[in-house]
C-alpha positions in Angstrom: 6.9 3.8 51.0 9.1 1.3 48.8 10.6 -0.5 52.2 11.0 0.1 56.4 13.7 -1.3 58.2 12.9 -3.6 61.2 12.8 -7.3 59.2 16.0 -8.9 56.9 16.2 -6.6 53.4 14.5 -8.0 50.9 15.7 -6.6 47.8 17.6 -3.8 46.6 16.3 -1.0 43.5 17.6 0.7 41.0 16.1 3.6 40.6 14.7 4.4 36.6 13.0 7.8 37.2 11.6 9.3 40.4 13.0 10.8 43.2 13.1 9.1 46.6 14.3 9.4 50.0 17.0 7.5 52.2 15.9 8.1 55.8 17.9 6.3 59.1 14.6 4.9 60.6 16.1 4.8 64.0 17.6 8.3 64.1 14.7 9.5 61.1 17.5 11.8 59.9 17.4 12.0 56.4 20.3 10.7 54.7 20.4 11.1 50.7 17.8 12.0 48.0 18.2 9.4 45.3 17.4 10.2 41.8 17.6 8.2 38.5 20.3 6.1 38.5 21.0 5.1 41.8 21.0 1.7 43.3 20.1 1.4 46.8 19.5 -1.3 49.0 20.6 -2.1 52.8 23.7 -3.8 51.0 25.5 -4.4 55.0 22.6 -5.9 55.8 21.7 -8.1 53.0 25.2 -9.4 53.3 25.2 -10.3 57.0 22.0 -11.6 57.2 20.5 -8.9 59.5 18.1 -6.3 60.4 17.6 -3.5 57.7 17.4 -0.2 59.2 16.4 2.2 56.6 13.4 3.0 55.1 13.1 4.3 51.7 10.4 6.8 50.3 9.4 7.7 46.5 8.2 11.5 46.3 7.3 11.6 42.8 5.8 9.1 40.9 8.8 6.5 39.6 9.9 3.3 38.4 12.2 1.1 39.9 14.0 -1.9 39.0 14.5 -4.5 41.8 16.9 -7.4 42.7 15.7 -10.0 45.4 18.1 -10.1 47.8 19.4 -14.1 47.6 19.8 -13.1 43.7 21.9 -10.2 44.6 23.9 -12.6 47.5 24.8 -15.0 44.5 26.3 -12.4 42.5 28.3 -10.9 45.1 29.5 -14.3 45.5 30.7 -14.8 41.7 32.0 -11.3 41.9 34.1 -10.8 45.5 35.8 -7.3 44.8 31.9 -6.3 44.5 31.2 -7.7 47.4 33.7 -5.9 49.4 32.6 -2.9 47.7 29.1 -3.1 49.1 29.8 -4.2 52.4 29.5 -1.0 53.7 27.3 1.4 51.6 23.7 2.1 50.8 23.7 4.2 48.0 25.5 3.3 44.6 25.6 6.6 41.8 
């Protein structure tokens, strides 16, 4: 398990190789199967400052990249258009 929900997000990952899985842990319905390439991350969340409430699974041995979450809140900051962009997703492909 790369992350739970249930505490502030952390980071976010990029994902290198591997395959994982984006699950809604309050529903556990499964919501995407990320491959190489995708960036992930409880982006809402990291924004607002609140609960995260996914929880993200690797199925195959991977390698991800990762960018701490106050890093990834200063960019968004030099960068507003990005940040409106992520205000409301999880997945970037």
């Amino acid at each position: 398990m790369i992350w739970t929900g249930g505490s502030q997000p952390k980071f976010a990952m990029l994902v290198q190789k591997g395959e994982f899985e984006l699950e809604d842990e309050e529903s556990e319905e499964k919501m995407e199967e990320l491959t190489a390439g995708a960036f992930v991350g409880d982006f809402p969340e990291i924004i607002a400052g609140t609960t995260g409430k996914t929880k993200v699974t690797s199925l195959t041995d991977s390698r991800i990249y990762t960018i701490e979450a106050k890093d990834l809140l200063q960019f968004f900051e030099e960068n507003p258009k990005l940040l409106v962009a992520f205000s409301s997703v999880k997945v970037v492909e």
